[in-house]
C-alpha positions as CSV (number, residue, x, y, z in Angstrom):
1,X,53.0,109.1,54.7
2,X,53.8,105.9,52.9
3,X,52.7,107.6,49.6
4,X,55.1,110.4,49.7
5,X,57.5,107.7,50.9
6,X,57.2,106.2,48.1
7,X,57.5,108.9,45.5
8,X,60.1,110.3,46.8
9,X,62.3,107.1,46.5
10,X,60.8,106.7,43.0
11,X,62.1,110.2,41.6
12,X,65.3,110.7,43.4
13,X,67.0,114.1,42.8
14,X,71.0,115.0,43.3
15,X,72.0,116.7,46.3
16,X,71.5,120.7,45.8
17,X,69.0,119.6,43.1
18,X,66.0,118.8,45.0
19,X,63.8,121.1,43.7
20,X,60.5,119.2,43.3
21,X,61.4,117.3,47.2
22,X,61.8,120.5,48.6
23,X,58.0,121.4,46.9
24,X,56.6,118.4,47.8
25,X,57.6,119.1,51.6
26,X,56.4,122.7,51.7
27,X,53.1,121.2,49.8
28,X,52.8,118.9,52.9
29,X,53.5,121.1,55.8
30,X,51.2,123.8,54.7
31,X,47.7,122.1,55.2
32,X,48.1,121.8,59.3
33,X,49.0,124.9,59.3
34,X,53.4,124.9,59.4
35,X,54.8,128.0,57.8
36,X,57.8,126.6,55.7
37,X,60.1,128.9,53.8
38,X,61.6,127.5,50.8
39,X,65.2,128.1,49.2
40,X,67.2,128.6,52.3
41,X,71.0,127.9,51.1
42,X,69.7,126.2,47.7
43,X,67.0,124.0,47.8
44,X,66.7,123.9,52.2
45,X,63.6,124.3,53.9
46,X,62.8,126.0,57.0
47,X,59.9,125.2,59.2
48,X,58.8,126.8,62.5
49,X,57.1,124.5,64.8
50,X,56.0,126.7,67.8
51,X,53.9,126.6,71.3
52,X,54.4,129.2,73.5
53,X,57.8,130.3,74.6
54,X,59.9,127.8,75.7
55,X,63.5,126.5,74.7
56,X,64.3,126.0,71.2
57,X,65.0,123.2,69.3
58,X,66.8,123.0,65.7
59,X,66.4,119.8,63.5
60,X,68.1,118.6,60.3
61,X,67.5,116.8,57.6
62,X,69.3,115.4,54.5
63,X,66.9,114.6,51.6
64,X,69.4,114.3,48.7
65,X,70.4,110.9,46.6
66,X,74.0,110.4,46.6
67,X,74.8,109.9,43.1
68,X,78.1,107.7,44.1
69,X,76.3,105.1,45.3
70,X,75.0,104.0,42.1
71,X,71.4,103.7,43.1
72,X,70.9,107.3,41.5
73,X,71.3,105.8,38.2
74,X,68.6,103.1,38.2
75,X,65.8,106.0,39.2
76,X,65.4,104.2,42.4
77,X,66.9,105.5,45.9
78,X,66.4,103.3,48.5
């Protein structure tokens, strides 16, 4: 987990750009087994996380580096 932390902070992409985030998620949820779907609305993933039947539960996530902050620019988003 710290790993793709980490490389994620160290190649930061634009928001609607996150092409090679959005692969690196869907690279990760695929081994155990979570079928992800990838370029919902752009660059959005969805996942579906199921047991049984039961009540249904949306999460969401934002995984883009705002480029107004200025940290975009120095290839680091913290």
């Amino acid at each position: 987990m710290r790993q793709i932390r980490r490389s994620l902070h160290r190649h930061p992409e634009l928001a609607f750009e996150e092409m090679q985030t959005a692969a690196l998620i869907c690279s990760e949820l695929e081994p155990p087994g979570i079928p992800a779907r990838s370029g919902v609305a752009g660059t959005g993933i969805v996942a579906v996380l199921k047991k049984g039947d039961g009540p249904v539960v949306a999460l969401r996530a934002g995984y883009g580096c705002p480029a107004d902050t200025g940290v975009y620019r120095t290839g680091v988003c913290l």
